[in-house]
N, C-alpha and C positions, 0 to 999 in steps of 0.2 A: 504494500500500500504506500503510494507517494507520500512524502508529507504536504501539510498547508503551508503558505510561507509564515503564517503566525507559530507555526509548531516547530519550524526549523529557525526559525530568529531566537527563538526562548532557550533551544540548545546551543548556537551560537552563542549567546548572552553569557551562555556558561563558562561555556569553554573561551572564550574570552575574559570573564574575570577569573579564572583558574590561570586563565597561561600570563595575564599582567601581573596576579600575583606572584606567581612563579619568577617573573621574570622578575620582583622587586627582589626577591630571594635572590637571584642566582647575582644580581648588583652588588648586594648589600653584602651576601656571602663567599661570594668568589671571586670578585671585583669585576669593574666594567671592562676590561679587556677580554675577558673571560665568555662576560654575556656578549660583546660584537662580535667574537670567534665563534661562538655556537649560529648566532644570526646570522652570518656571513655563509656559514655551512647549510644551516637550514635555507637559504636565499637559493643559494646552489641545489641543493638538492630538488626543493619545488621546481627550478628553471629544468634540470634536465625532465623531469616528469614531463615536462613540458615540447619540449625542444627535442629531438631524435636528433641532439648533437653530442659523436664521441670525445669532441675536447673537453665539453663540460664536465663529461667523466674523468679525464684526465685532469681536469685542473680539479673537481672535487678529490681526486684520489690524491693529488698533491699536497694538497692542504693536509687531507688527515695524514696523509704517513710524516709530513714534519712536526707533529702533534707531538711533545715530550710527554714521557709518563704520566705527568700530572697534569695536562692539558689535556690528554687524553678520558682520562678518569671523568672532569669535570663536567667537558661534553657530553661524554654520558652517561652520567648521572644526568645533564640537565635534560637528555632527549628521555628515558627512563623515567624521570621524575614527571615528566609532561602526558607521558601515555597513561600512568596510575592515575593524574587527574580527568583526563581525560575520559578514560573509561566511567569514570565516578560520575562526570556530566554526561555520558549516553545513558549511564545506567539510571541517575535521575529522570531523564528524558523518556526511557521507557516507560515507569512509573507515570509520567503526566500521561503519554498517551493512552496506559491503559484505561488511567480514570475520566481521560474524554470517551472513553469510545464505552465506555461501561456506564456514564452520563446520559450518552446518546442511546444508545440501544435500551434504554428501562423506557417502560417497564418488559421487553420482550429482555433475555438472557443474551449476555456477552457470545458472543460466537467462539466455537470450542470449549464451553464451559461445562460442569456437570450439568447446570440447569438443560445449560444447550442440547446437552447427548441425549437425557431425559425424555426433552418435550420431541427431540428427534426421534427416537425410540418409539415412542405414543404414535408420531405423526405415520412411521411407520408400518404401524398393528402390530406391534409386537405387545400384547395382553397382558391381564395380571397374572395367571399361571407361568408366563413364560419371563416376564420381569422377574415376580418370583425365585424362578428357578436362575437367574443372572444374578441376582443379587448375593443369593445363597451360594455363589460357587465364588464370588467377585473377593479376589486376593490379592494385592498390589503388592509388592514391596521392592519399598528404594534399596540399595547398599551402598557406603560411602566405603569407601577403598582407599589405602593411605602409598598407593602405588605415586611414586617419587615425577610426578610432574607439575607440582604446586611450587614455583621457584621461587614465590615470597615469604618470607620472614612472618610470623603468630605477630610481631610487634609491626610491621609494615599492613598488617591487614587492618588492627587493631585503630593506626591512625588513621588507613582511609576509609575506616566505619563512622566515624569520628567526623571527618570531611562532612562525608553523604550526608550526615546527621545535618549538619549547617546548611547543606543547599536544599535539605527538604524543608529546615525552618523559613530560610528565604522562601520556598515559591509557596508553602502553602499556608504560613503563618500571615496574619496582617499585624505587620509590624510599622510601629515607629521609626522616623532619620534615625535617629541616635541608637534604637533596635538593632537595624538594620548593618549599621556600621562596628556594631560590636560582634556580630555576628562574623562580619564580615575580616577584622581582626582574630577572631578566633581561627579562623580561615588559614590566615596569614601564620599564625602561630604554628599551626599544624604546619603549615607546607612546611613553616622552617626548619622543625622539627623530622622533617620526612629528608630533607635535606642533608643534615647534619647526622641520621641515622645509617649506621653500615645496611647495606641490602643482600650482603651475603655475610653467612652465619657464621658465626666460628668454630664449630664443630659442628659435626651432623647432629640434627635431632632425634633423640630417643624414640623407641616406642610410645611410651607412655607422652612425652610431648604429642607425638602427632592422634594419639588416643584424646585427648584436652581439645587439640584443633578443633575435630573432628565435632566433638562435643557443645564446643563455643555455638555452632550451627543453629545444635537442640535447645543451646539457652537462650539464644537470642531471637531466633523465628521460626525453627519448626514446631514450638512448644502449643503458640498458638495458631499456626499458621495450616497445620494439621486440622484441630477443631472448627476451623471455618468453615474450610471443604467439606464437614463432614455435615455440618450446618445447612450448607448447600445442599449437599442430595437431601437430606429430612426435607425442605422446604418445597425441594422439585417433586420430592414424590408424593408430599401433600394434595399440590396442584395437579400432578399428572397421572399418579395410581393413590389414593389417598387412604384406602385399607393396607398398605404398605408400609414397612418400616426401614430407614435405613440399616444395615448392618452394622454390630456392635463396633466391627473390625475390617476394618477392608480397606482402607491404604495405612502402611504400618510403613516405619524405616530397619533397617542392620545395618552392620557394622562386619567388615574385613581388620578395620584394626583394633590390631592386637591379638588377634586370632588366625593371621594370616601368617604362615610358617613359612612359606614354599618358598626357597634358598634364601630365606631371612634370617639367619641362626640368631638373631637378636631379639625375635619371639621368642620367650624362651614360655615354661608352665608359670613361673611366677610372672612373668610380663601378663598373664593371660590372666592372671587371676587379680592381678591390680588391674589389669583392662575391667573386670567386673564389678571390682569396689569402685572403682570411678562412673560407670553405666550407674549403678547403684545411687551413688551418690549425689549425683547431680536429681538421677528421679524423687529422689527422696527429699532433696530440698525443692525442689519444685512445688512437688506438692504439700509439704509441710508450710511454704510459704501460702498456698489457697487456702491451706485449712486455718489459719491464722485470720485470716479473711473474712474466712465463714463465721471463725467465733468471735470476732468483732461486729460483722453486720449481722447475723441471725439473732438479734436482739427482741425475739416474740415472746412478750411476757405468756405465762401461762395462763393468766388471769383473764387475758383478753384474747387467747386463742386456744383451740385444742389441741391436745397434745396425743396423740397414739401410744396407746398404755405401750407398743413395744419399743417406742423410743425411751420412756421412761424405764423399762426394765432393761434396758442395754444398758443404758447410765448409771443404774442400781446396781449392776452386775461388775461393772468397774474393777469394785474395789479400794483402797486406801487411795484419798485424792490429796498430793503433795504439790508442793511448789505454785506454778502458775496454775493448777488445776483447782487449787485448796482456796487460791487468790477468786476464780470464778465462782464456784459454788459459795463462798462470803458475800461475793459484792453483789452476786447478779442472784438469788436463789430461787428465784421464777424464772428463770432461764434455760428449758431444760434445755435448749436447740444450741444455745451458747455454750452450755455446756458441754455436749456432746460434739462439738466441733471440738472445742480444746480437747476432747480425751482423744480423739484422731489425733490434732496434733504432735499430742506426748506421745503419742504408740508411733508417731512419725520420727519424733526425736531420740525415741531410745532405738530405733532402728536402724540408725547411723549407722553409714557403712564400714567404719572404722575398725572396726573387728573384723571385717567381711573373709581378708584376704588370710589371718589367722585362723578362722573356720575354715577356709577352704583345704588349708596345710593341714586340718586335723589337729590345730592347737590349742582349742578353743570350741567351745560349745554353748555360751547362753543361751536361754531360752527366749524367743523374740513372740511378739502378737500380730507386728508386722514383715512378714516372709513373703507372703506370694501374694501375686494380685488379686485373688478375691479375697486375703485381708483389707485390701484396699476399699475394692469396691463394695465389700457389704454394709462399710458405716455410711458412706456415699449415696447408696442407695435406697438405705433405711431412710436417712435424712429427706432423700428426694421424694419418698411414697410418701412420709409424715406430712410434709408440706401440701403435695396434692391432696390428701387425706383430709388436712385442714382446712381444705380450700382457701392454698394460700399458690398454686399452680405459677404466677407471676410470679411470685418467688426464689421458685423450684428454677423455675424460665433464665431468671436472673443471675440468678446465685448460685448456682449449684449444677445446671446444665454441660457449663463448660467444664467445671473439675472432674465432674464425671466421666465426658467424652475425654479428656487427658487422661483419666486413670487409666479409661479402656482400653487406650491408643500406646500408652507408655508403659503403661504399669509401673513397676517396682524397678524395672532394667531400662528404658530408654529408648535401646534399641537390641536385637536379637544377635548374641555374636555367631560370626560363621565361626568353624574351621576352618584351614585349610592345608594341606601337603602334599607334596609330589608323591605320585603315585612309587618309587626308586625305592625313594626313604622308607616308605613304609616296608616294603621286599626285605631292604637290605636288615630293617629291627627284626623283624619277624624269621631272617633267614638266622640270624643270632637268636634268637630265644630258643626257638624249635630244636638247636644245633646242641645249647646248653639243655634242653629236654630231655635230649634223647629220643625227641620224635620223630626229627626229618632231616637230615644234614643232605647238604650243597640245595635246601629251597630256591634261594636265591638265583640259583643257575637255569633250574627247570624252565621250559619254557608256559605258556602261559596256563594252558588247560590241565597241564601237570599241576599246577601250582594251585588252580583250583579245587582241583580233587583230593589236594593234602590239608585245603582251607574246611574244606566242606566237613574233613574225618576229624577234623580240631572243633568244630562247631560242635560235635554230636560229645564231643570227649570231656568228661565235665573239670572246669574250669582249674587250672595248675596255682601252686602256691609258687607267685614271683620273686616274693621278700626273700627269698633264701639266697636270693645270687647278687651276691655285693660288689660283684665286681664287672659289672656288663660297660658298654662303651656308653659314653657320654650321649651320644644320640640315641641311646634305646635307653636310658635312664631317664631322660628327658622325656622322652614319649610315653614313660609309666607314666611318671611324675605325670602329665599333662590329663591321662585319663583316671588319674585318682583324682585331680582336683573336680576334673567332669563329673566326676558321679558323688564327691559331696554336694557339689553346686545345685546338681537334678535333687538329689534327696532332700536336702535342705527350703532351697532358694524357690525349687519346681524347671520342669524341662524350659517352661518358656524365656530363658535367658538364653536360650544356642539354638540359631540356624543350623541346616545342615554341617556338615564332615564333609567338604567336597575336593577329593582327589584330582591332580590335576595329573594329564597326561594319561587319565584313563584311555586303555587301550583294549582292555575286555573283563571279561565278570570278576576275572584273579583279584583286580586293582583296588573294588568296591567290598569284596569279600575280606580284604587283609584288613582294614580297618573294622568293619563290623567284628572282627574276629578278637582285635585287638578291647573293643568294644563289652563284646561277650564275660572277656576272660575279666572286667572289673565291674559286671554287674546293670550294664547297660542298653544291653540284648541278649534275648533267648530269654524260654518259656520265663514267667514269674517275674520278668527284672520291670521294673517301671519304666513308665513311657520317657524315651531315653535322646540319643542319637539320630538323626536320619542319615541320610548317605547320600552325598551327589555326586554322580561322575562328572569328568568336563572334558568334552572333547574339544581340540586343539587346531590340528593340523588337517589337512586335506585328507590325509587317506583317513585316521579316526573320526571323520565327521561324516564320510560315505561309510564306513562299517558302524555307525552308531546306533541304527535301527536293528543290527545283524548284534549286538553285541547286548541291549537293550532286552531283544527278547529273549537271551541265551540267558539273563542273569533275571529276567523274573520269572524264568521257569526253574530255575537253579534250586537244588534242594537245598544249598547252603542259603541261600536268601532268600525263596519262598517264603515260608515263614516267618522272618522279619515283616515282608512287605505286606500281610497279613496284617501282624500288627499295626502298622502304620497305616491301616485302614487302604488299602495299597492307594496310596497317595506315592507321587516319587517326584522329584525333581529333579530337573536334566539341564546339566549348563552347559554351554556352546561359546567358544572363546572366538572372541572379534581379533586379538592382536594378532595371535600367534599364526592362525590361520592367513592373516592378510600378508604378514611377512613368509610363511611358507609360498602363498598362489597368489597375490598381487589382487588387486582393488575389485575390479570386477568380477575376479573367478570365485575369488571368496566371498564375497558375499550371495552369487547363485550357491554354492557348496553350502553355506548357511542356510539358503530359501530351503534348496532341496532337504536339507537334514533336518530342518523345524517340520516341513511338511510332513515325510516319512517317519520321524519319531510322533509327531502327532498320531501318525495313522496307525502305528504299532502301540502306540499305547490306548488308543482305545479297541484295539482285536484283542490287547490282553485286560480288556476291564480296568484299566490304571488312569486311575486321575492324574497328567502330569502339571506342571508346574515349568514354563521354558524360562532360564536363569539365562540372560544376553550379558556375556561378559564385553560390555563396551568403556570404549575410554574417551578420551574428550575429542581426539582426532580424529579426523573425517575416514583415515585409514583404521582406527580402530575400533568404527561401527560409532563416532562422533556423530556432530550434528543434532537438529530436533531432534528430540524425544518422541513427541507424538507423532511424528510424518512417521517415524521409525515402527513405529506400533501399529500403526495402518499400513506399513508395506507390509505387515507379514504376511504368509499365506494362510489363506480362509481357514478356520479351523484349528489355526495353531494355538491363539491367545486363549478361547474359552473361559475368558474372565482371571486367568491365571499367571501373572507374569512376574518374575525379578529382575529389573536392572539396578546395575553398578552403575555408582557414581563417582569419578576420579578427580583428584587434584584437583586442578583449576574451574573444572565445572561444578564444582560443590562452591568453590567461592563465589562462581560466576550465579548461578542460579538460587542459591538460598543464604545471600549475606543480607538483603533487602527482602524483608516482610514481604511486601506488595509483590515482587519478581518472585519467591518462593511460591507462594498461594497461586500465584498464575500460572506457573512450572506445574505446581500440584496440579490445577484445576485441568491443563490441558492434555497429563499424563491420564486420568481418570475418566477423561472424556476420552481418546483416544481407544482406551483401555474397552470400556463399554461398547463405542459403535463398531469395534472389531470384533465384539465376543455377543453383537444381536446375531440373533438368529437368521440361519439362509434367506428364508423369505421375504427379509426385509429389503434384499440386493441393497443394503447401503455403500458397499464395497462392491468394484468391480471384480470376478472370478479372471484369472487368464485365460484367453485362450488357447487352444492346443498349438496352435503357428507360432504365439510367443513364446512359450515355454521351449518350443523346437528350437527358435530363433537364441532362446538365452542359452541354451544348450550348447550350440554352436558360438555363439561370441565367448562364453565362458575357456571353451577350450583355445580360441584363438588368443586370448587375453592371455592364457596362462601360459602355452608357447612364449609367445612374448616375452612375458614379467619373466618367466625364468630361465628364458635364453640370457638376458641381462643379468642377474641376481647371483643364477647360481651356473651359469654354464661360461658366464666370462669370467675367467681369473682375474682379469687388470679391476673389475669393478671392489675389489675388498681394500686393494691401495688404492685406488681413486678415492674409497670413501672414509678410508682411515686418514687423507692426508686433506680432503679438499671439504672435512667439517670439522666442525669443534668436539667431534666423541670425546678425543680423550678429557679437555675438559669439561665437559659434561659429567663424564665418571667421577671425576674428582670433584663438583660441586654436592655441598652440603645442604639436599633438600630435601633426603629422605632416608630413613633407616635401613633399606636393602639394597644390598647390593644391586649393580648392574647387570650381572651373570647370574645365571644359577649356581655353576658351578666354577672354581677358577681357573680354570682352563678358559685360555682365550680365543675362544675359536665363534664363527659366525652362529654356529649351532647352539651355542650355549647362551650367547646375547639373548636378552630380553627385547621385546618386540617395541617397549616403551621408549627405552634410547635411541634406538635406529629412529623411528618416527623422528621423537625429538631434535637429533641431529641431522636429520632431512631436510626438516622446517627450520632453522636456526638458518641456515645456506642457502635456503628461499627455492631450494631442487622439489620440495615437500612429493619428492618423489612416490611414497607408499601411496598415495590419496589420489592417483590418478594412472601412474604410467602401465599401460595393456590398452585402460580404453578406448586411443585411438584408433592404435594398429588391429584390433577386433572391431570396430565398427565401421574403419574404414573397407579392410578386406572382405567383410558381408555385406557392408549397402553398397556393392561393387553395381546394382544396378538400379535403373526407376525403382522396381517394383518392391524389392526388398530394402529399399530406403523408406522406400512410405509405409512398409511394414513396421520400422524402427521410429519414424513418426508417428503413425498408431497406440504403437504401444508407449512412446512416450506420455502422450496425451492423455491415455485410459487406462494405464496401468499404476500403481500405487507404486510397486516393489521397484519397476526401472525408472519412472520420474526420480525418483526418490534416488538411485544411485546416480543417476546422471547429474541431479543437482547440488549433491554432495561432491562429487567430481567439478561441477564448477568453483565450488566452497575454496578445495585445493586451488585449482591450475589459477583462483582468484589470488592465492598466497606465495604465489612461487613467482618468480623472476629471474628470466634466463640471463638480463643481463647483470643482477645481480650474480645469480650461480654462475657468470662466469668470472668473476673478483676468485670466488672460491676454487674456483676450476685452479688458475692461475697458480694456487698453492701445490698442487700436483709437482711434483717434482722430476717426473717421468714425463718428456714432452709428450710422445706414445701413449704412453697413459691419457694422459691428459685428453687430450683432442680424439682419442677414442670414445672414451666414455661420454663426453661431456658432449659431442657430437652426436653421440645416439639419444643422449636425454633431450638436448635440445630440438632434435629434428622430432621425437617424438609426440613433445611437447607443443610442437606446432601442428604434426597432426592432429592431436586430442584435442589442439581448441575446436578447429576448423573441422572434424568430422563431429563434433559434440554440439556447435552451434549449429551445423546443418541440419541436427536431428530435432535438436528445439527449436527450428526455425527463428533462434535470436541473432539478433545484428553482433550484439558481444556478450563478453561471459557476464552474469550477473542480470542480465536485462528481468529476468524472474522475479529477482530481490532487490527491486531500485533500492530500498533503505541499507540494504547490505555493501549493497554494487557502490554506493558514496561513503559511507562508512570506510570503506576500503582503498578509496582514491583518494579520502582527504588524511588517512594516515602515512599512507606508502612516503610521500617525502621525508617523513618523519622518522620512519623504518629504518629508511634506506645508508642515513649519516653512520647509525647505529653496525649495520651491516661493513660500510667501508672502514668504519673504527677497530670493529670486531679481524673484517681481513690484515689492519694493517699489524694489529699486536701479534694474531698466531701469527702471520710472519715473521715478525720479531723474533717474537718465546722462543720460536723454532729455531733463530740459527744463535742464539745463544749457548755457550759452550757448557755452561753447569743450569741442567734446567731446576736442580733444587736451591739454585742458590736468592738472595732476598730479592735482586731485578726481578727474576722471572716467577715469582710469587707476588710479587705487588703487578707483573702484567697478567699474571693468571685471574688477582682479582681483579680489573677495571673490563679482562673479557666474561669473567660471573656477571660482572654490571652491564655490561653488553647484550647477554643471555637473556638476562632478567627485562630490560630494556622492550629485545623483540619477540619477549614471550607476550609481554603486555601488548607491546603493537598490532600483533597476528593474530592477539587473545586466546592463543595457546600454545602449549610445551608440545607433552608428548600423547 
């Protein structure tokens, strides 16, 4: 949607007093020679955008390579310091526009909202039988992942929350001059302070740091930002089925960190079990702070209202009332409603998680009254029937609605943690236990279906005494330790603090079986143990995502796991990995290999009776299944969502989507709407089906894509020193933004790299190679004539799943710049090398626009998303200084003869600063 020119003068307005401020800063701070040199650069930089003249690049790239150390730094920080503002005034900006358009359309529903999906739903015939049955199965849930692409600093976010704060007072507050301008000083303070602050870290952050991050989220907007959405559907299905009730539960959040092991050895079981007293801790003040609330405002004397004798005998049942409770029953003693909110409280306050992680050790035992969530919610809801009971309903509406839907939404834990680890790890514990057993020596060698059938005769065998062997490896001591703490947690706390146990690198039933096994042996599965563990496999790579329907039905017919799945009401969850996949098959193929494996495990798991659950391990890049959320939700194939879905949320998109109230609830609202009109019913056709010719056609482009992508990747040698010399990896590896390693393993080889660096250092170099390159040389060589060009126009137009990749595809080749990537080329040391590689990306690069615009019938890329397509032109000058700063230092670093020595450590950090810079510019890492 265009903007109006009153709606793009008020983001200008911003970003003009953010960049004068800036610029008093960079005066006052760094002196005026300093701020002419950044102007002079940025002058330059807009002109070449402008101009398709090579001198200008040359005298731009003059300028910066005679940049000293400290000249260098200053610029950028100052260009770095301008995109954090920056972003902070688009992100204001969205916010206005949502609440014009959400102004304008009342009283009909925002477009894409739940109201929207609802009244859509209705418009459709889809009945209360069959809403019913949607609601009932309707399961969302987010995961936040502490996967290492968030390159700002807990204290860099912190100020520009701080910012935002002030420019929401400017536009929505009606303020006084002198208001106005304090406000506007506070402003100023902060830049300066944004200024004067390192932006890279000085050591990596811990687990537990980025568990807090992760956390700030829930305290500051998903707390309430949750209950609103939930508010919405109640309201919509007042209006559109009105013998309808929303579900108690049905968009929930997890959590990966601190749970997440897979080659992180810094998860350790006590990291997992302080991950849990902090979940704990934060829900627990949450809600100890409403019930404070409650027993200040539920001030209904008894005298002038009734009271439901079972609130009165909950309060009677107590027992001894000390301290602040003893203070109530004195001052207030017709109060019984007052009073019973305080004794919540106290049962809030002695539940303090502080103990939590010493219970979990087995070192400690008090008795608590607040454990699990229907301790929660029973005083909650006693409170909320007394009121209606009273006919005091308004009340109940008021006061007590919302803490309700928090308790039901958060409970006692926050958010649900996952598991997770390599499916290796788990072989090589198990291949040591069994060996110290006596049960099975060389496990670990067998191949896979062996392995199963020695999993299966450990299931039936009852459970071995561990404690006896004091002497096992540090990695299977670790993993008892992890699942003792598991099964005090479940017995104590209750199951619903842990999401699945999801193995990654599942590659058949073996992988899901060793963990349940491990499970078994401490009381977590099999016959009698409480409702415990789930298990999810995660397929990866291209060949385990074509055998994942083959692998799927082998393991719920499996006698070793039948019976678990039994228990688990055969409910299963199946995750499908967006990175790994796109770095094995390239942009296009992977994501058909994804269509086809949602599809077929769909279809497999409803022949075997199995409610599934699809787990989209996506990340914030376009190559790693980035982009909208909800376009992504509706490209599925028909049949796959059925109300049922988990996505990951990483690094920079948890910043990006849930630091602003307003911007979370709308992320919410449009994941939930999206969520719904994928999972109505066939008959609704509110989605288009494919048809057989496209499905043929993606068949064939997929394979030509993949040709492609890994004739380059993996079948040219020269492309691994191309890419190790002509991007910032190495430091990248060495920035301090996340607690796991790079590799899984440390061995350095391309196979073991993680799919998140490679991204990341694709897009740093502006090649953002993974997000695009196959697509052209596949749609070129199939719309080779009329008719099957207009077949790939077709199915542009009326398909969900290919729009949706192609326009993601333009997201990329919108962020890459060949004459940028060629600064980077240049570092190539190998001339051969050089102009090999960087000649094939480039000529490809120009196929993919021109066979991708043909097929959308656009003049240029972006023409779809004019608000993106400018977004994007009026930063790139800004990028771009950052970019030739960044080539001129690793050239430096590089021929410097001691790279450890202090030079080349004050140039390593001004290129962190450089990182951080055009992560912000491109608004994202990896």
């Amino acid at each position: 949607m265009a903007l109006s020119r009153e709606k793009q003068d008020r983001l200008s307005e911003d970003i003009h007093l953010l960049g004068d401020i800036l610029g008093h800063v960079i005066r006052r701070q760094a002196g005026i020679e300093v701020y002419e040199l950044e102007e002079r650069i940025r002058a330059l930089a807009k002109t070449r955008r402008v101009d398709d003249d090579p001198a200008i690049d040359r005298r731009l790239a003059t300028i910066v390579g005679r940049l000293d150390p400290n000249e260098a730094e200053l610029v950028a920080r100052s260009f770095t310091t301008y995109f954090e503002l920056v972003n902070l005034a688009e992100e204001q900006h969205r916010v206005r526009v949502l609440r014009e358009r959400e102004r304008d359309a009342h009283p009909q529903p925002l477009p894409e909202s739940v109201p929207a999906a609802i009244a859509a739903l209705r418009r459709a015939g889809v009945d209360e039988f069959e809403m019913r049955q949607l609601l009932n199965r309707l399961d969302i849930e987010l995961v936040f992942t502490a996967h290492p692409t968030q390159a700002k600093r807990r204290t860099i976010l912190t100020k520009l929350r701080r910012i935002a704060a002030a420019l929401t007072d400017l536009d929505v507050r009606d303020l006084l001059p002198a208001e106005q301008q304090t406000i506007r000083d506070q402003i100023l303070s902060e830049v300066t302070l944004l200024w004067v602050t390192d932006r890279s870290r000085t050591s990596r952050p811990s687990v537990t740091d980025e568990v807090r991050t992760g956390l700030f989220y829930f305290d500051t907007t998903l707390w309430d930002a949750l209950p609103a959405v939930y508010e919405d559907m109640e309201n919509a299905l007042a209006q559109h089925y009105p013998a309808l009730r929303a579900p108690d539960r049905f968009l929930t959040f997890g959590s990966w960190i601190g749970g997440d092991r897979d080659g992180n050895p810094n998860v350790t079981a006590d990291v997992t079990a302080e991950t849990l007293r902090l979940h704990r801790g934060l829900a627990i003040e949450k809600h100890r702070a409403a019930a404070r609330l409650l027993d200040r405002s539920l001030s209904i004397s008894d005298k002038l209202a009734d009271v439901p004798e079972a609130l009165e005998e909950a309060v009677a049942e107590y027992g001894e009332l000390k301290g602040h409770l003893a203070f109530l029953r004195d001052r207030y003693p017709n109060e019984t409603f007052r009073l019973y909110a305080g004794q919540l409280g106290a049962d809030l306050a002695e539940a303090s998680a502080g103990d939590m992680v010493a219970r979990l050790k087995g070192q400690a035992n008090p008795p608590l009254r607040m454990r699990r969530m229907e301790n929660l919610l029973q005083p909650l809801s006693l409170m909320e029937r007394a009121l209606r009971e009273g006919g005091m309903a308004d009340i109940a509406r008021a006061d007590l609605e919302h803490s309700l839907r928090q308790a039901r939404i958060f409970g006692l834990h926050a958010a649900r943690l996952d598991l997770r680890q390599y499916s290796d790890y788990n072989t090589a514990v198990l291949d040591e236990l069994l060996g110290r057993l006596g049960w099975c020596d060389g496990f670990g060698q067998m191949d896979g279906p062996a392995r199963a059938a020695v999993l299966t005769e450990m299931l039936e065998r009852p459970a071995p005494d561990l404690t006896r062997f004091d002497d096992l490896s540090a990695e299977t001591r670790e993993t008892l330790e992890l699942f003792r703490i598991v099964k005090r947690a479940v017995d104590f706390y209750g199951p619903e603090l842990f999401g699945p146990y999801i193995v990654s690198m599942t590659h058949g039933p073996e992988d899901i079986l060793a963990p349940l096994l491990l499970a078994y042996w401490h009381g977590l599965a099999g016959e009698g143990a409480p409702e415990g563990l789930a298990f999810a496999p995660l397929f990866e790579t291209r060949a385990d995502l074509r055998a994942a329907p083959e692998v799927m039905t082998a393991l719920f017919a499996h006698p070793g796991y039948a019976p678990h799945l039994a228990r688990a009401g055969r409910r299963q969850t199946i995750m499908i990995g967006y990175s790994d996949s796109n770095k094995d098959a390239g942009y296009l193929a992977a994501n058909w290999e994804l269509y086809q494996a949602q599809e077929a495990l769909a279809a497999t798991c409803r022949a075997q009776d199995v409610v599934m659950t699809l787990f989209h391990g996506r990340g914030g890049t376009i190559a790693r299944g980035g982009g909208p959320a909800n376009r992504a939700i509706l490209a599925q194939p028909p049949g796959s969502v059925g109300g049922r879905i988990r996505i990951t949320e990483q690094g920079e998109v948890i910043a990006d989507r849930y630091s602003h109230p307003a911007i979370a609830e709308r992320h919410l609202q449009l994941v939930v709407h999206a969520a719904l009109i994928a999972s109505a019913p066939e008959h609704c056709r509110l989605l288009a089906r494919p048809k057989p010719e496209w499905l043929a056609a993606m068949e064939e482009l997929a394979a030509l894509s993949y040709r492609d992508y890994r004739a380059l990747i993996y079948e040219t040698p020269e492309l691994l020193l191309y890419w190790s010399q002509a991007t910032p990896m190495d430091e990248i590896s060495q920035m301090r933004i996340g607690s796991r390693p790079s590799r899984r393993t440390g061995a350095a080889t391309f196979e073991s790299l993680r799919a998140i660096p490679w991204g990341f250092s694709w897009m740093q170099c502006r090649h953002v190679l993974p997000g695009w390159y196959g697509v052209g040389a596949a749609l070129t060589a199939f719309g080779r004539d009329a008719a099957r060009l207009a077949l790939l126009q077709e199915m542009y137009q009326e398909w969900p799943f290919f729009r949706n990749v192609l326009d993601n595809s333009q997201v990329s080749m919108s962020q890459a710049d060949m004459s940028i990537a060629r600064r980077y080329a240049e570092l190539v040391e190998d001339e051969r090398v050089r102009e090999l590689i960087y000649g094939r990306v480039a000529a490809a690069f120009e196929e993919t626009r021109d066979s991708v615009l043909l097929v959308t019938g656009q003049r240029q890329l972006l023409d779809n998303d004019p608000v993106l397509q400018r977004s994007v032109r009026q930063r790139n000058p800004y990028i771009d200084p950052l970019n030739f700063i960044q080539v001129s230092l690793l050239r430096h670093l590089r021929a410097l003869p001691d790279p450890e020595s202090a030079e080349a450590d004050s140039l390593r950090n001004t290129i962190f600063l450089t990182i951080n810079g055009i992560a912000s510019g491109l608004k994202n890492t990896g």
